[in-house]
C-alpha positions as CSV (number, residue, x, y, z in Angstrom):
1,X,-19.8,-0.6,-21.6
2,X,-21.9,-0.9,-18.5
3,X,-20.3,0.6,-15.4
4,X,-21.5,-0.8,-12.2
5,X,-20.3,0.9,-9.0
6,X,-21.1,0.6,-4.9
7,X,-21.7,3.8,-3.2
8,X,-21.1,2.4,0.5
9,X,-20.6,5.1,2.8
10,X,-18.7,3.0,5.6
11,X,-16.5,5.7,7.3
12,X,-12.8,4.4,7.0
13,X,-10.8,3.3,9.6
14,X,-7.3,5.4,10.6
15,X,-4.7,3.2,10.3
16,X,-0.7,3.6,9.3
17,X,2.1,1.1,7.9
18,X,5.9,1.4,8.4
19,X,7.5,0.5,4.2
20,X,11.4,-0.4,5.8
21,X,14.3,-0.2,3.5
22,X,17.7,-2.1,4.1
23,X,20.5,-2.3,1.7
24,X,20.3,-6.3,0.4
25,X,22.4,-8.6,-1.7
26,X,20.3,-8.1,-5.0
27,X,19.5,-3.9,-4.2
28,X,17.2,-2.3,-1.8
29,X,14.8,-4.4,0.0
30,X,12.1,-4.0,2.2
31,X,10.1,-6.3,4.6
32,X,6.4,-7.7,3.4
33,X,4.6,-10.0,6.2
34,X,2.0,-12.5,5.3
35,X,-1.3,-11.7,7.2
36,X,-2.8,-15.4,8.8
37,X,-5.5,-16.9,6.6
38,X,-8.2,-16.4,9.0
39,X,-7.5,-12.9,10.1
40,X,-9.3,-10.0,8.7
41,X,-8.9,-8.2,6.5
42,X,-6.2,-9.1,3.9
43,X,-6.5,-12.4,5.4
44,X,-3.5,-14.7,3.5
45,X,-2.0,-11.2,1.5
46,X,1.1,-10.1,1.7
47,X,1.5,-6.4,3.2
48,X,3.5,-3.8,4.8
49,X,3.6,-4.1,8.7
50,X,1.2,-2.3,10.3
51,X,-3.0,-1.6,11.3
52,X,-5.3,0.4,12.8
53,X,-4.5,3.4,15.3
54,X,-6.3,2.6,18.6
55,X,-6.8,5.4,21.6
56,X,-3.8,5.3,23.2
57,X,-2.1,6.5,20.1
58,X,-3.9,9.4,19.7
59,X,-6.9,11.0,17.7
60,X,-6.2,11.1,13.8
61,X,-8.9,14.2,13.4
62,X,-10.1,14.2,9.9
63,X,-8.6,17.8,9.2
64,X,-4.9,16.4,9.9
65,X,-2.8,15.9,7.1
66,X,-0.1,13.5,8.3
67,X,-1.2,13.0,12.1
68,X,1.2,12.1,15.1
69,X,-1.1,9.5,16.1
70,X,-0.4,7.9,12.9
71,X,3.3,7.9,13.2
72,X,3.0,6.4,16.9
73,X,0.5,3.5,15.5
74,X,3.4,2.7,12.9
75,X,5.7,2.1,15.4
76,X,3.5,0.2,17.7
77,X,2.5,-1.7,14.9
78,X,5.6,-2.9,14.2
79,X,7.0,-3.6,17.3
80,X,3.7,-6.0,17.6
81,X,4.1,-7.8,14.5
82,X,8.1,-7.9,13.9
83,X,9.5,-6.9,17.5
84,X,11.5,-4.3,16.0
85,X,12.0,-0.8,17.5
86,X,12.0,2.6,15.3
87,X,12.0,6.0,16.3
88,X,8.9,8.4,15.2
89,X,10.6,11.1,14.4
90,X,12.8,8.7,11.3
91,X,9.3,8.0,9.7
92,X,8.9,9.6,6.5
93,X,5.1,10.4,5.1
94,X,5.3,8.3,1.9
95,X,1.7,8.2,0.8
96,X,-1.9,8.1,2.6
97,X,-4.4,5.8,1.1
98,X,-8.1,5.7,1.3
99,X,-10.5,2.8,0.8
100,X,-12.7,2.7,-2.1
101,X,-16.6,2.6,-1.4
102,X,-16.9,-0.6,-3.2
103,X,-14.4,-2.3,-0.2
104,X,-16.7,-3.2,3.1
105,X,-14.4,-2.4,5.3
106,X,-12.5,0.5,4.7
107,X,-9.1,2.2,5.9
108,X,-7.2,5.6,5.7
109,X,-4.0,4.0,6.2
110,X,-0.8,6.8,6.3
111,X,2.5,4.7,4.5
112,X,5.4,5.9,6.7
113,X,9.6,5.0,4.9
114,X,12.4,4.5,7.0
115,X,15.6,2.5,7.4
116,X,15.1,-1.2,8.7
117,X,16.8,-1.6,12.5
118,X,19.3,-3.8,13.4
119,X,17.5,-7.1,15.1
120,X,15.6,-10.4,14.5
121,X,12.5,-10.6,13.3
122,X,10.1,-11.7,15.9
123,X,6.5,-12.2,14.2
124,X,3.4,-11.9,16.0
125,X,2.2,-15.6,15.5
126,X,-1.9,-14.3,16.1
127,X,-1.5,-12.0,13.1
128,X,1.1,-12.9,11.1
129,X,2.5,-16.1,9.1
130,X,5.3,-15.7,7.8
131,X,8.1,-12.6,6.5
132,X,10.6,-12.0,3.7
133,X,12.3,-9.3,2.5
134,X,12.5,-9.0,-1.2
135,X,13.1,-6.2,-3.4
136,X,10.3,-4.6,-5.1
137,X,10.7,-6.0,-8.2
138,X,11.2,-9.0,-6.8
139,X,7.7,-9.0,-4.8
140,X,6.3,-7.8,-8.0
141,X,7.7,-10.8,-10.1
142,X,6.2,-12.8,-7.3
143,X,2.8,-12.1,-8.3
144,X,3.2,-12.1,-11.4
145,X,3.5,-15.6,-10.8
146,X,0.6,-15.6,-8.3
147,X,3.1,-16.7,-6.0
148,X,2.6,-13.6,-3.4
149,X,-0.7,-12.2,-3.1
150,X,-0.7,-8.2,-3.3
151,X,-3.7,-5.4,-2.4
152,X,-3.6,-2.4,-4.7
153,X,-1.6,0.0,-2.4
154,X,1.1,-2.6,-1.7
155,X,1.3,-3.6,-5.2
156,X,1.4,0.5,-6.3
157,X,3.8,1.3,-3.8
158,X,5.9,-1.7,-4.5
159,X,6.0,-0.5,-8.3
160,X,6.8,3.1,-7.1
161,X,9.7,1.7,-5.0
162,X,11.2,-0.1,-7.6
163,X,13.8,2.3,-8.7
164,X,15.6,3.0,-5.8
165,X,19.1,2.1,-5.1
166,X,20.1,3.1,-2.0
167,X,18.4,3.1,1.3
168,X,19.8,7.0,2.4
169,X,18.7,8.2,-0.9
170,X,15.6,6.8,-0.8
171,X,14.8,8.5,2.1
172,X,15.8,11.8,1.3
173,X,14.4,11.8,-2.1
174,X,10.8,11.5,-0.4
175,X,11.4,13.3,2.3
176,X,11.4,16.3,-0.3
177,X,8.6,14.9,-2.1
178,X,5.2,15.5,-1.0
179,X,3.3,12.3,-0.6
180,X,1.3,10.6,-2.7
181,X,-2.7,11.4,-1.7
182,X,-5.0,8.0,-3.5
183,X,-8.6,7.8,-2.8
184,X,-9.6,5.4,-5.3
185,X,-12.7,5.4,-7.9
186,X,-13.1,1.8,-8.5
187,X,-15.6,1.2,-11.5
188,X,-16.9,-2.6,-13.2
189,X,-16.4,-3.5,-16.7
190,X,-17.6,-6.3,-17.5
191,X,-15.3,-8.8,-15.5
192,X,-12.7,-6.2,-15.1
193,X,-12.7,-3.7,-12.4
194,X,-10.5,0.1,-13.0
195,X,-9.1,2.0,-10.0
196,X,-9.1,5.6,-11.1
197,X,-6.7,7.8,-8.8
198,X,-6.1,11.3,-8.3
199,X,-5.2,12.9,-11.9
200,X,-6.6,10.7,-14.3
201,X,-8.7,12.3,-17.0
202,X,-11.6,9.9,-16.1
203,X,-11.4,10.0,-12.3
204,X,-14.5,12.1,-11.9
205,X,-16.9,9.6,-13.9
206,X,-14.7,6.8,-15.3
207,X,-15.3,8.1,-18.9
208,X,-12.2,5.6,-19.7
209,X,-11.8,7.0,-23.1
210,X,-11.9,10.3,-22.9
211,X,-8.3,12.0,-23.9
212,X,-5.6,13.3,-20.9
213,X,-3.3,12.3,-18.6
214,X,-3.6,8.4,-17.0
215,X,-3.4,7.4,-13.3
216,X,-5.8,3.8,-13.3
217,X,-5.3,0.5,-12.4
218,X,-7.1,-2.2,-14.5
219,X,-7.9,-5.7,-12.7
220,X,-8.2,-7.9,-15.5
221,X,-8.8,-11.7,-15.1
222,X,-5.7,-12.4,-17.1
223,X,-3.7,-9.5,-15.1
224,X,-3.2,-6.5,-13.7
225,X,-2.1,-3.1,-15.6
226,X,-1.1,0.3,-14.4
227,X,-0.8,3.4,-16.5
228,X,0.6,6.5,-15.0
229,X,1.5,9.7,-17.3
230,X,1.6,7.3,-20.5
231,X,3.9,4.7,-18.3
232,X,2.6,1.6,-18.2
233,X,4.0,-2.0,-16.6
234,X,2.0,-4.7,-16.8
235,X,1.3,-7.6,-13.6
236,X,-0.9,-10.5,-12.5
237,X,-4.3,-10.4,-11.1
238,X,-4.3,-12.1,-8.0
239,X,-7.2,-12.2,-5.8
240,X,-6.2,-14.1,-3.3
């Protein structure tokens, strides 16, 4: 099959999102705002609060792992566009995700968990549209219906998420975890695009048939499938 791929070398953009967990009717949920139709990027999709660090967070030098300044943009973020208040030091490094080349824009965006604080949502009308909380599977059965409009590392993170059951464990199960590191390969088939992550037999030159372990994302026109160490769940493609 012909591959086609974009070697842009647009430098990514730090940035950092706060993932909040609160214990909810129907299990674990977590907040996802809706980003205004006209603001870039993600214009319309659905996302974790959060954006990019500005200077009087801090530097985010290349060489740092899990940088301060991205835990004090997380918090700054969401203050911005929910008006509620968390501490820093309760963020827990979840994953760190870097744009593919083929995106114009790109970010390295650090995904911070913690528990959701007490207090009213208060949304940032220039930004933001609306708010829900939902459990994972919930926001994932949402698209599924292209009701709810999901990027990649929402949509993955959503899925990854989806097994928790309480808020405390949650937290202290990742906090012993190291977090997940995804710069994604994203390669054309045809109409369908793949997004190879760390680990996948074909990450290096999207040989998508060559035997070993799986970490893709397929982006087909009838829907979206994710295979992980020979675990696979199946879910809409929604473009947006």
């Amino acid at each position: 099959m012909k591959v086609n791929t974009d070697h842009s070398q647009e430098s990514p953009i730090p940035s950092a999102t706060v993932i909040l967990l609160r214990e909810g009717d129907g299990g674990v949920e977590t907040l996802l705002v809706r980003r205004q139709p006209g603001t870039a990027p993600f214009a319309g999709a659905w996302v974790f609060p959060g954006g990019a660090i500005e200077a009087a967070d801090g530097s985010a030098h290349p060489g740092d792992a899990w940088p301060e300044a991205a835990r004090r943009a997380a918090v700054r973020e969401l203050r911005e566009e929910a008006g509620l208040d968390v501490m820093t030091h309760e963020l827990v490094p979840f994953s760190c995700w870097t744009s593919p080349t083929v995106v114009p824009q790109r970010f390295r965006t650090w995904f911070f968990l913690t528990a959701a604080p007490s207090g009213p949502i208060r949304l940032s009308s220039r930004e933001i549209s609306a708010y829900c909380w939902v459990t994972p599977q919930q926001a994932l059965d949402r698209h599924h219906a292209q009701g709810m409009t999901l990027f990649p590392p929402t949509w993955v993170s959503l899925h990854e998420l989806r097994a928790i059951e309480a808020v405390a464990e949650a937290l202290e199960r990742y906090a012993r975890r190291p977090p997940c590191i995804f710069n994604p390969r994203v390669r054309t088939f045809g109409a369908s695009r793949c997004f190879f992550y760390e680990g996948d037999a074909a990450y290096r030159d999207g040989d998508i048939d060559r035997p070993g372990p799986r970490h893709r994302l397929w982006a087909h026109a009838h829907g979206w499938r994710y295979e992980r160490d020979k675990v696979t769940w199946r879910g809409a493609f929604d473009a947006g």
